[in-house]
C-alpha positions in Angstrom: 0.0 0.0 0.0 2.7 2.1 1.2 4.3 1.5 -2.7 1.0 2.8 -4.7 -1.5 4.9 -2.9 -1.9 4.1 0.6 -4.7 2.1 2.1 -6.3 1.3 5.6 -6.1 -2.1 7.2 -8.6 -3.3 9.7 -7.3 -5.8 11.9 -10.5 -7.9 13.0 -12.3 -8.0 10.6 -12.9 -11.0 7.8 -12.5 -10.9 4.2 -16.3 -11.6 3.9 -16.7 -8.2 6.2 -18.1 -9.8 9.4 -16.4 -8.6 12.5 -14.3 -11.1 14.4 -12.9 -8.2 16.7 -9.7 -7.9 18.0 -9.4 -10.1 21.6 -6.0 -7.8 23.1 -5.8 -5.1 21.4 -3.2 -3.1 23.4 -0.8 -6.2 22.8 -1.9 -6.1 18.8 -0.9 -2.3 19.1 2.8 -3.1 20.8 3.5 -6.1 18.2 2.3 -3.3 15.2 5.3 -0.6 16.8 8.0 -3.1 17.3 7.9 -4.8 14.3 7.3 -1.0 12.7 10.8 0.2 14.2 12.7 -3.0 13.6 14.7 -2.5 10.8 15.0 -6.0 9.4 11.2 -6.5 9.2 11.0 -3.0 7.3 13.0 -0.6 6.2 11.2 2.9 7.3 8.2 3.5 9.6 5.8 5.5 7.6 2.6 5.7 10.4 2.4 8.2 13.4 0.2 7.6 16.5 -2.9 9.3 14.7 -2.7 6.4 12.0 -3.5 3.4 14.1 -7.1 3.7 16.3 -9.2 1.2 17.7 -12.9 1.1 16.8 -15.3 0.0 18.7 -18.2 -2.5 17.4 -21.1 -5.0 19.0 -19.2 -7.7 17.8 -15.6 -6.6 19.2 -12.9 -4.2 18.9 -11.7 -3.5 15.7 -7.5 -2.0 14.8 -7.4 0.3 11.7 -4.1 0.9 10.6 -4.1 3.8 8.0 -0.9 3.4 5.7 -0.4 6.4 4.2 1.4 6.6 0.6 5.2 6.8 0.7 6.6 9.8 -1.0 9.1 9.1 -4.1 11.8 9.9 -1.7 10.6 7.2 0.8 9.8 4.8 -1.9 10.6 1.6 -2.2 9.1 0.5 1.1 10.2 -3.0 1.9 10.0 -5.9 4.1 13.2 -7.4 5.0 16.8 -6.3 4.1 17.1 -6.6 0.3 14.7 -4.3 -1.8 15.6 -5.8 -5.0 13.8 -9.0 -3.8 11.0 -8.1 -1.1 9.5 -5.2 -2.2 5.4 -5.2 -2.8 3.2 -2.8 -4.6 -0.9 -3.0 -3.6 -3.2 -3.9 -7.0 -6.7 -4.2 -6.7 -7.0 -6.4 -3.4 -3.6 -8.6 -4.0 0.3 -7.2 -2.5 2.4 -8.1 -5.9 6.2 -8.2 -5.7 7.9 -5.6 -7.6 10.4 -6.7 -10.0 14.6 -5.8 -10.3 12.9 -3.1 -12.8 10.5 -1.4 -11.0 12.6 -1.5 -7.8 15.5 0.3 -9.7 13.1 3.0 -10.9 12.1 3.6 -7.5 15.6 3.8 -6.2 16.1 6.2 -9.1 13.3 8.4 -8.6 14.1 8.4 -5.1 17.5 10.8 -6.4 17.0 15.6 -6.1 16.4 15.1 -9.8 13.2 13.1 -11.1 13.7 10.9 -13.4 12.1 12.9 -16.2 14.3 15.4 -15.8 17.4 13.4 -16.0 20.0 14.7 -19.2 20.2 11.9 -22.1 23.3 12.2 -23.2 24.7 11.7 -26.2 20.8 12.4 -27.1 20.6 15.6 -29.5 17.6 17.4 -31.7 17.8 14.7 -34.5 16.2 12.6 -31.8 12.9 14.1 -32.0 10.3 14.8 -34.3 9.8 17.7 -35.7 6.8 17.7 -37.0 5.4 17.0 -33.7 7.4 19.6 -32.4 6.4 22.1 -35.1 2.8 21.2 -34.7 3.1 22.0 -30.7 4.4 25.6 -31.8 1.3 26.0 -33.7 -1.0 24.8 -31.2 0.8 26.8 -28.6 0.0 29.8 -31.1 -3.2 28.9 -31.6 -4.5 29.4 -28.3 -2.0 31.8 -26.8 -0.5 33.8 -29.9 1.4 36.7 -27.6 3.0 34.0 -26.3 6.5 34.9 -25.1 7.8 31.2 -25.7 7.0 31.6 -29.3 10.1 33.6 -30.0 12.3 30.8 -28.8 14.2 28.8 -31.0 13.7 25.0 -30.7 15.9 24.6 -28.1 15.0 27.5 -26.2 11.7 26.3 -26.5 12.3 23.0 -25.1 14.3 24.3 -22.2 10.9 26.5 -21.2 9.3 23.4 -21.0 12.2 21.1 -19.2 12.9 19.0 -22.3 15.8 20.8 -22.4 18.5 21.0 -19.3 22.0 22.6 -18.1 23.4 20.9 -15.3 25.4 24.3 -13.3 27.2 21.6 -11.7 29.1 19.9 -14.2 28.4 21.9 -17.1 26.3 18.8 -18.7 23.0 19.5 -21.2 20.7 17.9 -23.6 17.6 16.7 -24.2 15.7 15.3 -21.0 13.6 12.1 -20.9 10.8 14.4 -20.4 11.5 15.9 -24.2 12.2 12.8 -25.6 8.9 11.2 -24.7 6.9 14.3 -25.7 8.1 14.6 -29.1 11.0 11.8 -29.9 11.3 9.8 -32.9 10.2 5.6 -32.2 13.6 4.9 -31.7 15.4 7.5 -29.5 12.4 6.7 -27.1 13.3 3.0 -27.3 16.8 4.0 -26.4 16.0 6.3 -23.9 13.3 4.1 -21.9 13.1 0.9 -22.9 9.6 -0.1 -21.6 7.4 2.2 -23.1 4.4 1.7 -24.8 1.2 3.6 -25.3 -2.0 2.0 -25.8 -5.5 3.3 -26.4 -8.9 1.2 -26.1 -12.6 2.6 -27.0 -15.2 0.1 -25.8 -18.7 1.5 -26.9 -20.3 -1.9 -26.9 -22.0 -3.2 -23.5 -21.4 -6.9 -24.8 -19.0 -8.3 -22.8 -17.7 -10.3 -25.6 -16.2 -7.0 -27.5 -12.8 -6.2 -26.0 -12.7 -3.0 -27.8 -14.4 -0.8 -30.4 -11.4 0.8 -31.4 -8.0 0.8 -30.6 -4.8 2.9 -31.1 -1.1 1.5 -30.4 2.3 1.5 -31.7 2.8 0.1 -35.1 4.4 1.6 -37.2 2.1 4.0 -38.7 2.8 7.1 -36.5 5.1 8.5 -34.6 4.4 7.1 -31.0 5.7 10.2 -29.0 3.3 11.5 -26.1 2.6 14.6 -27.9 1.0 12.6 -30.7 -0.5 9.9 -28.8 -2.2 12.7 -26.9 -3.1 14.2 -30.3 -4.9 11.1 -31.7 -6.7 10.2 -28.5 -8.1 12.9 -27.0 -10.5 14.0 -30.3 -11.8 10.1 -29.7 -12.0 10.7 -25.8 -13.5 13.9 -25.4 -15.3 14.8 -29.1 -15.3 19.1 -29.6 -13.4 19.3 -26.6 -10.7 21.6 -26.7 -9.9 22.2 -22.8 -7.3 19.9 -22.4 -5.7 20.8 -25.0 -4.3 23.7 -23.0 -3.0 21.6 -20.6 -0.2 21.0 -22.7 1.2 24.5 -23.0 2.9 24.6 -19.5 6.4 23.1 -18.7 6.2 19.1 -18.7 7.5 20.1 -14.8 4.0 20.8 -13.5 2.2 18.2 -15.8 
């Protein structure tokens, strides 16, 4: 739970719902804090006092334990000493251990800079598309033509919206994974993350028996950057709506 978006536990109760109640639950309590604050059952203590209560009921004293979602710097929360190997994430009503992948992205988002904000190096402007990034401009234009960031060049442009980043530190810039996933070409995404794949599913039909109505994914057709994934869904998602659209014109930072 910690690992996705938090959840509450109820000690005493049955996975049917009836209430079983809690027999001692001072000594439930003490058992919940030790094992909290022993460091090879887990590796941080995420709960304060005002996250564990006892609730009273006619059929016995319930514990709720709220677990409240761990920050990206407190993330991955695990149970034992090795992360790579006992770390769980919460789907649906099942705890799911993480692979070697997932862990590692944790542990990398878990750094002062995110990880779409990270440099690519050896990454430069032939790596995107710039049609996509041509048609942004004119979107951009379209709803905001005083625009300042219209008299940017591409890369100025891209640094406005954290595609684009200087290191003061060591001196290092490029393209960021942010920018590459907005408006890449198929392949410097590939090279940049090598798990990503978009895919879009209309189901208009009530009969269980039709997966999807329509259906947009990578193959080879388009260019599978966000920016025109975004463009080819959202017309089918939200028909003569153009609000979202705006929520693209703002640095990739606060998207």
């Amino acid at each position: 739970m910690a690992n996705t978006h938090g959840g509450v536990i109820l000690l005493g109760v049955e996975d049917d719902g009836t209430v079983s109640g809690v027999e001692h639950p001072d000594r439930v309590k003490k058992s919940l804090w030790d094992l909290l604050h022993n460091r090879n059952k887990v590796n941080t203590n995420l709960l304060s006092d005002g996250d564990v209560a006892e609730v009273s009921h006619p059929d016995g004293t319930i514990v709720a334990v709220r677990v409240p979602r761990a920050s990206r710097e407190q993330r991955p929360v695990f149970v034992g000493l090795n992360p790579l190997t006992v770390t769980y994430r919460r789907n649906y009503e099942g705890d799911y251990r993480c692979n070697e992948k997932e862990v590692a992205r944790m542990l990398s988002d878990r750094s002062e800079t995110p990880f779409d904000s990270m440099i690519l190096e050896h990454f430069t402007l032939d790596d995107l598309d710039r049609v996509s990034l041509k048609q942004y401009r004119q979107r951009l234009a379209s709803h905001k033509p005083n625009h300042p960031w219209l008299n940017e060049d591409d890369t100025g442009l891209l640094i406005k919206l954290g595609g684009w980043r200087k290191e003061r530190a060591t001196g290092l810039e490029g393209l960021t994974v942010a920018g590459v996933l907005m408006f890449g070409t198929d392949e410097a995404i590939r090279d940049a993350v090598s798990q990503y794949h978009v895919d879009y599913r209309e189901k208009l039909s009530v009969d269980p028996a039709i997966r999807w109505t329509d259906r947009l994914t990578v193959d080879g057709t388009w260019c599978a950057n966000l920016f025109q994934f975004y463009l080819r869904t959202i017309p089918a998602s939200c028909p003569g709506s153009e609000t979202a659209v705006q929520a693209w014109f703002r640095p990739f930072s606060e998207g």
